[in-house]
N, C-alpha and C positions, 0 to 999 in steps of 0.2 A: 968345862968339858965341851970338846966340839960337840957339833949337832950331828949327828947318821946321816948321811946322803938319800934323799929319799929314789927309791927304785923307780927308773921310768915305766912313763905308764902304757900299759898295752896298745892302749889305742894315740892316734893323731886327734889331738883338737883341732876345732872346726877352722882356724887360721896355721895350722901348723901343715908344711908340706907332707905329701904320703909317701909313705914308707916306701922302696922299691920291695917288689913282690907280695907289697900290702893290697887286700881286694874282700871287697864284702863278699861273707860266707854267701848269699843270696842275691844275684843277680836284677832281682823285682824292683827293690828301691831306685836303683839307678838306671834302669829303665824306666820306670814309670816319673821319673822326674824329665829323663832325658828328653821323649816322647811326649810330653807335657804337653803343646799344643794338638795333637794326634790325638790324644786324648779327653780332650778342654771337653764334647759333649757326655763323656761317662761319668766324667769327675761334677759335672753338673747336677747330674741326673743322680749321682749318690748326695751329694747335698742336701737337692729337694727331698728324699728322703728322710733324711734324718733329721733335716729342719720341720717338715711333716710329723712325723715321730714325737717330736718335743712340742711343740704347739696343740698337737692333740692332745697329749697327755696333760699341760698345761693348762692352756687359754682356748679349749673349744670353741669357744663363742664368739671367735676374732674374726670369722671366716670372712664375714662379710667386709671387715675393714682391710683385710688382706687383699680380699679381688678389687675394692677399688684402690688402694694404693697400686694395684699390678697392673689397671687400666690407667690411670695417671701418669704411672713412670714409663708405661709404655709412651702417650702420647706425648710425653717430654723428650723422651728418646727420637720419638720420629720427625720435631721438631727441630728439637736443637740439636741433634747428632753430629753435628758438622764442627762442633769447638770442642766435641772430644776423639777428630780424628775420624769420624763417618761424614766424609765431603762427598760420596756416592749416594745418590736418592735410594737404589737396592738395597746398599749398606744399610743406610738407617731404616728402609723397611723392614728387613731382614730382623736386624738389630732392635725396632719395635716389636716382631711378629714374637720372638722370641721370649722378650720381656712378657708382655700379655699370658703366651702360652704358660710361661711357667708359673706366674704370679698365679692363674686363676686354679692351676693345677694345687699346686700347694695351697690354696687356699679351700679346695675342694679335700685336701686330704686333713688340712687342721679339722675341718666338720667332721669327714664320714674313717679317716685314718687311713695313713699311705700305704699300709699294710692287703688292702684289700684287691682283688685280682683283677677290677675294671680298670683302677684308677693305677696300675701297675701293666697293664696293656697296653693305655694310654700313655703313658711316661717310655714306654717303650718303643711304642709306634713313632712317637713325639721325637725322642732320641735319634731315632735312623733317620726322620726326617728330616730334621733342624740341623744334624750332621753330613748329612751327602752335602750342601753349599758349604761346611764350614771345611772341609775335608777338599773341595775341590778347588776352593779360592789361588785365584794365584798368590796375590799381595798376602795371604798367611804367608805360603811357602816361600816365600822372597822374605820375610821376616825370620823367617827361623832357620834360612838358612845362614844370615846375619850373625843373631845369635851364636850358632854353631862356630862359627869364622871365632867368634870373639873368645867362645873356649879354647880353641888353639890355637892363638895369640901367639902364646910365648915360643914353640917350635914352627911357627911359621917364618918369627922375626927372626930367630937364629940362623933359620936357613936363606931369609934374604943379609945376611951380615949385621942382624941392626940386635946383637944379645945386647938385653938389657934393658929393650925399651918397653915403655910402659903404656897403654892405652888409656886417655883419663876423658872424664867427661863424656861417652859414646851417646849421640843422639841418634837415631833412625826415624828417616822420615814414611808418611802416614801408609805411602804404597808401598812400602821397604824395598824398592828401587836403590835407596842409595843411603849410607850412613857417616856420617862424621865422627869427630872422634877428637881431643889432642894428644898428640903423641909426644911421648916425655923419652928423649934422648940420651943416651949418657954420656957424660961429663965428656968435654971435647968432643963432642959432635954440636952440626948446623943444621941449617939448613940446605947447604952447597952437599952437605954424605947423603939427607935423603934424598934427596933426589938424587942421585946418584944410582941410587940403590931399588928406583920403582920399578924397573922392568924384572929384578930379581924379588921383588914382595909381589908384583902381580901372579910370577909365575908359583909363589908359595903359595897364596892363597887361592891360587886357581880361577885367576878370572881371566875376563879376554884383555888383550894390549888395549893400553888405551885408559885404562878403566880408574886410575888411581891419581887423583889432583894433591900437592905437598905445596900448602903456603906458609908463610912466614906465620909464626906468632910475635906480632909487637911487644908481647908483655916477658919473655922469655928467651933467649937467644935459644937454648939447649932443646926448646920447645916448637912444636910445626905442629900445623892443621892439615889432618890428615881426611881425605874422604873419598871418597868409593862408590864410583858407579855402576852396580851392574850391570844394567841393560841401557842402552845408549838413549835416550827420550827425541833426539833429533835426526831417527833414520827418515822421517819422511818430512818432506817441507810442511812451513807451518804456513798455514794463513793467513793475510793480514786480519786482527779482529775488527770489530765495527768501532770508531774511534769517539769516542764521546765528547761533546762539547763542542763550542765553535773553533778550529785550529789557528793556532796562533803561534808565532815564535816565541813570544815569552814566557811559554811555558816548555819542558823538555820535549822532546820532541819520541814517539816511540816508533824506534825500528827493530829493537829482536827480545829474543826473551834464554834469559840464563838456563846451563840444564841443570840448575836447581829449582828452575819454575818463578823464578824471578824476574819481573818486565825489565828492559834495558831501557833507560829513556837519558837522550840525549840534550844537553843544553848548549841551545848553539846563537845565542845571543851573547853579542860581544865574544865570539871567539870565533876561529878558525879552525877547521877538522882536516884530515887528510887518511885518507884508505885506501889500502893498494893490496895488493894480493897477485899470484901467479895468474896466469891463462885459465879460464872457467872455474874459477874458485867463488864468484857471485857480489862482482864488484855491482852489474845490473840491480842485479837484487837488494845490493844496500840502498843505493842510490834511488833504487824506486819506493823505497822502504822511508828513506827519509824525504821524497819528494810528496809519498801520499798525508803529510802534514805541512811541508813549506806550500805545496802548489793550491791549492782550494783556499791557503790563508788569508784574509783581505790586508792582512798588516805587515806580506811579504811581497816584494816584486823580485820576481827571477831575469837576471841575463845569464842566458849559459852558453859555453864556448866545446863544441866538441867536430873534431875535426873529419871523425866515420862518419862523413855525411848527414850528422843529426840523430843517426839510427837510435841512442841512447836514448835523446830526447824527443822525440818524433811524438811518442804517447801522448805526452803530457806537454804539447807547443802549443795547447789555447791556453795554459797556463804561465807561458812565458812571454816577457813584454822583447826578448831578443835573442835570435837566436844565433851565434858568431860559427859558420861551420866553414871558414877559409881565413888568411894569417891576415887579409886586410880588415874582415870583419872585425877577427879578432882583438887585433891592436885597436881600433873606434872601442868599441865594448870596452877595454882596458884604460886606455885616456878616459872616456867618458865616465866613467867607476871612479879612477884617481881623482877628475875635474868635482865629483859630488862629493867624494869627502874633502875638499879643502871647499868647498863652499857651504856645505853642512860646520866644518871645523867655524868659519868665519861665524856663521848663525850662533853657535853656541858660545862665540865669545863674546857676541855683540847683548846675548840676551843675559849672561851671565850662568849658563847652565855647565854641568858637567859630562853630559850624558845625550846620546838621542833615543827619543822613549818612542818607538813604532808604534804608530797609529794607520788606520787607511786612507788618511791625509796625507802623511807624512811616514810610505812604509819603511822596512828594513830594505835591505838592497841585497842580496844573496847572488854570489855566481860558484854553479856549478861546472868545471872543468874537467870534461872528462878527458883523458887523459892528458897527464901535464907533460909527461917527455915526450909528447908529439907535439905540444905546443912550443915548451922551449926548444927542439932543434928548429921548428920551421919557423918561427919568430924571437930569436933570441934576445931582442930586447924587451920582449914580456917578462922576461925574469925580474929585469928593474920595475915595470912595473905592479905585480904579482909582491912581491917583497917591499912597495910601498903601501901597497892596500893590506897586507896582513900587516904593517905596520902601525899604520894611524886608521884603518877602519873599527877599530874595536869601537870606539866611542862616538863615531857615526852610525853604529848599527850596520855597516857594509862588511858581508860575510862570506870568506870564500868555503867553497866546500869541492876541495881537490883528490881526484882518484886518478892511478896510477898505476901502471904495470911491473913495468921495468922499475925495479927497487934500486937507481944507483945513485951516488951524489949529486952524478950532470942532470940526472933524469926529476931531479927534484928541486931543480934549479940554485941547488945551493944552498949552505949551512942556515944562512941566516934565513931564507924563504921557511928553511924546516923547522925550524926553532921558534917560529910566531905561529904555527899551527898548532897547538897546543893539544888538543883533542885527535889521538891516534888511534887508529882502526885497521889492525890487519887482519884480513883473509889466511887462505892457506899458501906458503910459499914452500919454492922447494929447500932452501937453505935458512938453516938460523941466522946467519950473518944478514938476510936479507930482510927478516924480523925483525932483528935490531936495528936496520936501518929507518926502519918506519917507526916502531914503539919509541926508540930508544936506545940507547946503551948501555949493555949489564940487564936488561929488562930478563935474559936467559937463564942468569942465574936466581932470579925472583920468583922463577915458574914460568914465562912467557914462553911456549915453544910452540908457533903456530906453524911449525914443520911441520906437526904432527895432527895438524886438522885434518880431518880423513872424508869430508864431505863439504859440496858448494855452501857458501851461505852460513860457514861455522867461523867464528871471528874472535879474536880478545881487542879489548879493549884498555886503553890508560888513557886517563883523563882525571888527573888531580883536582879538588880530593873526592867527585865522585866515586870515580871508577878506577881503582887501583889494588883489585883483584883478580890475579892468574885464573878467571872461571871462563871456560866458555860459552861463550852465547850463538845462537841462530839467526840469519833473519829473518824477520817476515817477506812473506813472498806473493807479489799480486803479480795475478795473470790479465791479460790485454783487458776482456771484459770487466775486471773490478777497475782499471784502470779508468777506462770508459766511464766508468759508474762513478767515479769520484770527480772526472771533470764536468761531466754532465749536473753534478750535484752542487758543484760551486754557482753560489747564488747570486752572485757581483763579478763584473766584470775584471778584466788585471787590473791590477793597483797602478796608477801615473805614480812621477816622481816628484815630489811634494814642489809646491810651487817656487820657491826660491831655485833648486837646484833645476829646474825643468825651462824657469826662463832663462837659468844664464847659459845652460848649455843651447837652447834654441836662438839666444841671442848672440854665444860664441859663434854657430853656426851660418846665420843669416849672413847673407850677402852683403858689402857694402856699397851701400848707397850709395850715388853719384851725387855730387856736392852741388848745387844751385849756381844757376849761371851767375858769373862776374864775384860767386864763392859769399855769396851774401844773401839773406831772403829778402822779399821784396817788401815794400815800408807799406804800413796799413794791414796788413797781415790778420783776420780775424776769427779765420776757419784753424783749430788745436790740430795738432799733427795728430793726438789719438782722438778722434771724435768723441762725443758723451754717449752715451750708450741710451734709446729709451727707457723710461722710467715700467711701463704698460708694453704684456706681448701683443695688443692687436698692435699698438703703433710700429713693436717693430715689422709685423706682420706684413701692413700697409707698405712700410718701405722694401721687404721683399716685391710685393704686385708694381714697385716702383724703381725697381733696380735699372743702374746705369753703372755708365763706367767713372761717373763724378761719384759716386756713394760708395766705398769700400765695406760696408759696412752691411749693406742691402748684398752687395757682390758674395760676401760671405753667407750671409743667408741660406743665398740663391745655390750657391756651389755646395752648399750643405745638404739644399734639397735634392736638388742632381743627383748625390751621391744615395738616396734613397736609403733602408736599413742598415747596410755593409758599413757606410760613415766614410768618411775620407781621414788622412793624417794631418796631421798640421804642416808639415811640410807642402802637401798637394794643395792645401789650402792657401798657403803663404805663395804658391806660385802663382795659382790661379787671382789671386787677388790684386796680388803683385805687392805685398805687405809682409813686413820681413816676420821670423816666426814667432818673437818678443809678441810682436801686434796680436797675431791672429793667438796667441796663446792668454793672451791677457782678454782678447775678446770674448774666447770662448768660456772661461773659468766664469766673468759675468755674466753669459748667458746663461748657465748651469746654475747660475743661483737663483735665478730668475724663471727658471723652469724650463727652458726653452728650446735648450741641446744634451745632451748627456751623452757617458762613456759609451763605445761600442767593443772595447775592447780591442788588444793589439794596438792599443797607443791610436784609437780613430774615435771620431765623434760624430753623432748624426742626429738631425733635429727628431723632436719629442712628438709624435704623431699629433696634429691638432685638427678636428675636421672643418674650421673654418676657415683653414689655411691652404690657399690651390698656388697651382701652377704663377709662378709671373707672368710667363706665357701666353695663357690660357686667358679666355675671356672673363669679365667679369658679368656681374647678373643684368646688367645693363646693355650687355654682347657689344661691350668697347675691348 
C-alpha cells in the first residue's frame, strides 16, 4: 500500500528558500539580529547579568578567582591584541579597559548578586560608556557595511549580469576597508565576462569606479578572485619608510607598497627593469624610489644616462661614478658598460665561475636611463648597444634600469631590447594598447588596465614568478631633504670598478707611447718600466720631500698632495706624470693597501692626511 504524502510544513527550514509573502509575525527577531553589531554593548551587558545570576546562585565564593582571571585576560588582551586583529594601541586599550571592567563587575556580582541597584547603575553607566567608542568606530561601520553587501549578493549579481554566481570563501580585512572573496561563476563563464561586467557590479553594489580588482583563479577556470576596495588607501603620497639594514642589491630592493598593505620589493640582480608611464604619472618618483637603495649601496656603482640635463639625477650625483647628459657622453658610458661585461665575461671564464657575486671590490654596475626614446632617436646606435648589455649583462651583474615616456616600439628601441627587460613596471597611460606595450601582451585581459590608475605614483607590476598579480601598488615618495639625508648618510665613498675591468678600460684609453729611438731599448737596461713601490710610508714619504722629474713615482706623490682633500682622477694624474693610466692605476690600488692614499669619491683619490708629511717644497727642519 503506497505511503500518504506527507503535508508540507508551515514553515521554511533554516536551508530552504522563504516563501514569497512569507514574514515573521514579529518584526524584533530580525531586527535585533540585523542590527547585531549596533547592539553588541546591550547584548553584553544582558549576559553579564545572567552570567552573574548563575554564579551567585552557584559558586559565591569564586569572586575572587573571577577578578583575577578578568585582570589577566585583560592584560593579555592589551598585550597581545595585535594577532587577533587589534593592530591599534586604542584598539587593544580600549579592548583591555573593557575586558577588566566587566570581568571585575561580574565578579563583584557572583559575591554581593547582579540583581542589586549599585552594581546595576554601574553596568549601566559602564554600557553608555564602553558604547559611545564602539558606536562611533569607523572600521566597525566599514565592517558591517561589508556584511550587509554580502546579504545582498544574490540581487546585486543579477543586476550586474552575473545570475548565478556564488561568493565562496569571503575574507575581510582587520580595517574593513576591503574584502575578498572567490567568486564561483556559472558554467561558461571566465574570467574575460567578469571583468567585463565590473563597472555594472560596482554600480550594483554601490561603490565608487574603481573599487573592484577580478584575478584569475589558477585552480578553477569558472572561478575569479574577486575583492573590493572601498576607500582608496593611496589618496595621499606615502613616504619612503626608514630602510633597515645596510643596502645592497642582493637583496630586493623596496619601492611601493600594494593597496592591500603589502611591501613591493623589487629584485634587480641579474635582471633588467623597464617603467614608462604617460606625462606626470611619477616615473621621478619610482626611480627615486628605487635609487634610495642602489645609491648609498657600497656593492652598487651607478652610470646614468639622462638627457634633461641631469635634472632627474641631479639629487643623487654624489652617488654616481657617471653621469652621461649629451649623445657623446652617452655612447663612452655605453661602450664602456659593453667593454666591462666582456672582460668581466673573460674573468669568469678564466676562473671557472658562473656568476658575478657583487662585492665593494668588485660592484654591480647599474645604468639608469632616463628616458630611452630620447636616447634612441638622438644616438641611434645605442640601441645596439642597449640590446647587447641587456643581453650578456645578467651574469656580470651589469643592470640596466630604463624609463620611458613615449610607449611605442621605435621608442623602446626594439623587440628584442624589450624582451631582455624582463622586470615591467607601468605607471598610468592613457591607452590600454600602451600598457601592453610595456607589461606585455594580452596582460589586459589578465586584469592589467593601468588606464585606469587615477593618481601619480600608482603602478602594476609583472615580474615572473614574483609579481604576477593585477594588484595595484604605490610608490614611495622622497622629497629633496630625505634625499639629502640619504646621501649624506652613505658612509663610503662610490664604489671603483673592480680592478680588472678599471685597468683595461684605463689602458684601452691611455695614449700610445712613442716607441724608443732606432725601435729598440737601450742594452744594460736596469731601472723596470713599473718601478717597485716602497716597502715603509716614511720612505715613500722621503721620496715625495725628494721629487723630480727622474722619479714618477715621488711625481705622483707630489701631484696627489697638490690636489689637497678634493683628490685628483687618474686621468689628471696620468697627465701630470706623464704615465699612462694602467701605471698610475696600479700605483695607486698599492698605495691604498699600504695606507697611504684612498677613495675620495667621483672616481678621485687623495693622500691619507699624515702630520709628518709637508710640503716637498717647503723647507725641512734643517731650513734646507
Amino acid at each position: 500500500m503506497p505511503r500518504r504524502p506527507r503535508p508540507p510544513h508551515p514553515y521554511p527550514g533554516p536551508l530552504d528558500p522563504e516563501p514569497e509573502g512569507y514574514r515573521l509575525r514579529s518584526p524584533l527577531p530580525r531586527l535585533a539580529w540585523r542590527y547585531r553589531s549596533e547592539l553588541a554593548p546591550l547584548y553584553l551587558a544582558l549576559v553579564l547579568v545572567v552570567a552573574g545570576m548563575l554564579l551567585h546562585a552557584w559558586w559565591p565564593g569564586w569572586w575572587q578567582i573571577i577578578a583575577a582571571v578578568a585582570v589577566a585576560a585583560a592584560m593579555i588582551v592589551g598585550d597581545l591584541g595585535h594577532r587577533i586583529g587589534l593592530d591599534r594601541p586604542i584598539e587593544r586599550a580600549y579592548a583591555a579597559a573593557m575586558t577588566a571592567a566587566g570581568g571585575l563587575w561580574l565578579a563583584a556580582a557572583t559575591h554581593l548578586g547582579p540583581l542589586r541597584r549599585p552594581l546595576l547603575v554601574v553596568l549601566l553607566v559602564g554600557m553608555l560608556a564602553g558604547g559611545v567608542p564602539w558606536w562611533t568606530h569607523r572600521r566597525r561601520h566599514a565592517k558591517v557595511r561589508v556584511v550587509r553587501a554580502m546579504t545582498t549578493w544574490a540581487e546585486d549579481a543579477a543586476a550586474a549580469d552575473l545570475d548565478g554566481a556564488h561568493l565562496q570563501h569571503v575574507d575581510v580585512t582587520p580595517d574593513g576597508q576591503q574584502w575578498t572573496a572567490r567568486l564561483l561563476l556559472p558554467k561558461g563563464k571566465t574570467l574575460a565576462d567578469a571583468l567585463a561586467r565590473v563597472p555594472k557590479l560596482e554600480s550594483a553594489l554601490g561603490l565608487r569606479p574603481r573599487a573592484i580588482r577580478v584575478e584569475e583563479d589558477p585552480t578553477l577556470a569558472r572561478r575569479v578572485i574577486l575583492r573590493v576596495v572601498t576607500r582608496d588607501p593611496h589618496i595621499r603620497p606615502l613616504p619612503m619608510p626608514e630602510l633597515v639594514g645596510r643596502p645592497t642589491i642582493t637583496r630586493p630592493v623596496l619601492v611601493a607598497v600594494y593597496e592591500t598593505g603589502e611591501p613591493l620589493r623589487v629584485n634587480l640582480l641579474r635582471k633588467h627593469a623597464l617603467f614608462g608611464g604617460a606625462t606626470g604619472s611619477g616615473k621621478s618618483t619610482l626611480l627615486n624610489a628605487f635609487l634610495a637603495t642602489l645609491a648609498p649601496a657600497p656593492d652598487v656603482l651607478l652610470w646614468g644616462i639622462d638627457f634633461a640635463g641631469g635634472t632627474a639625477l641631479i639629487p643623487w650625483q654624489e652617488c654616481f661614478g657617471r653621469i652621461a647628459t649629451t649623445p657623446a657622453d652617452a655612447r663612452v658610458v655605453l661602450e664602456d658598460a659593453c667593454a666591462v661585461i666582456e672582460i668581466r665575461n673573460r674573468w669568469l671564464v678564466h676562473h671557472g665561475r658562473d656568476t658575478w657575486q657583487p662585492t665593494p671590490d668588485a660592484p654591480a654596475l647599474v645604468l639608469p636611463v632616463d628616458e630611452l626614446a630620447d636616447l634612441v632617436e638622438q644616438l641611434p646606435e645605442a640601441a645596439t648597444s642597449l640590446d647587447s648589455i641587456a643581453r650578456l649583462g645578467r651574469k656580470t651583474a651589469v643592470t640596466l634600469l630604463v624609463a620611458t615616456q613615449r610607449s611605442t616600439q621605435d621608442a623602446l628601441g626594439g623587440g628584442a631590447l624589450r624582451a631582455q627587460l624582463t622586470v615591467r613596471v607601468c605607471l598610468r597611460v592613457t591607452e590600454p594598447a600602451d600598457g601592453e606595450l610595456i607589461l606585455g601582451r594580452g596582460k589586459a585581459k589578465q586584469g592589467y588596465r593601468p588606464d585606469l590608475l587615477d593618481a601619480p605614483g600608482k603602478l602594476l607590476v609583472w615580474d615572473p614568478p614574483d609579481h604576477t598579480r593585477p594588484v595595484p601598488a604605490k610608490a614611495y615618495t622622497l622629497d629633496r631633504p630625505r634625499i639629502r639625508q640619504l646621501v649624506n648618510a652613505a658612509d663610503q665613498p662610490v664604489p671603483e670598478l673592480d680592478a680588472d675591468s678599471a685597468a683595461a678600460l684605463a689602458e684601452r684609453d691611455a695614449p700610445e707611447q712613442p716607441p724608443p729611438e732606432h725601435g729598440i731599448a737601450p742594452e744594460g737596461r736596469t731601472t723596470p718600466a713599473h718601478p717597485k713601490l716602497p716597502a715603509a710610508p716614511d720612505e715613500a714619504a722621503t721620496m715625495v720631500e725628494d721629487a723630480d722629474d727622474g722619479n714618477p713615482l715621488a711625481a705622483l706623490l707630489a701631484a696627489l698632495q697638490a690636489a689637497g682633500d678634493r683628490g685628483a682622477k687618474v686621468a689628471e694624474l696620468a697627465h701630470i706624470v706623464g704615465r699612462a693610466k694602467t701605471w698610475v692605476y696600479e700605483r695607486l690600488q698599492e698605495l691604498a693597501r699600504q695606507g697611504q692614499v684612498e677613495r675620495a669619491g667621483h672616481g678621485r683619490w687623495r693622500l691619507i692626511p699624515d702630520p709628518d708629511r709637508h710640503d716637498p717644497g717647503a723647507p725641512n727642519d734643517h731650513g734646507e
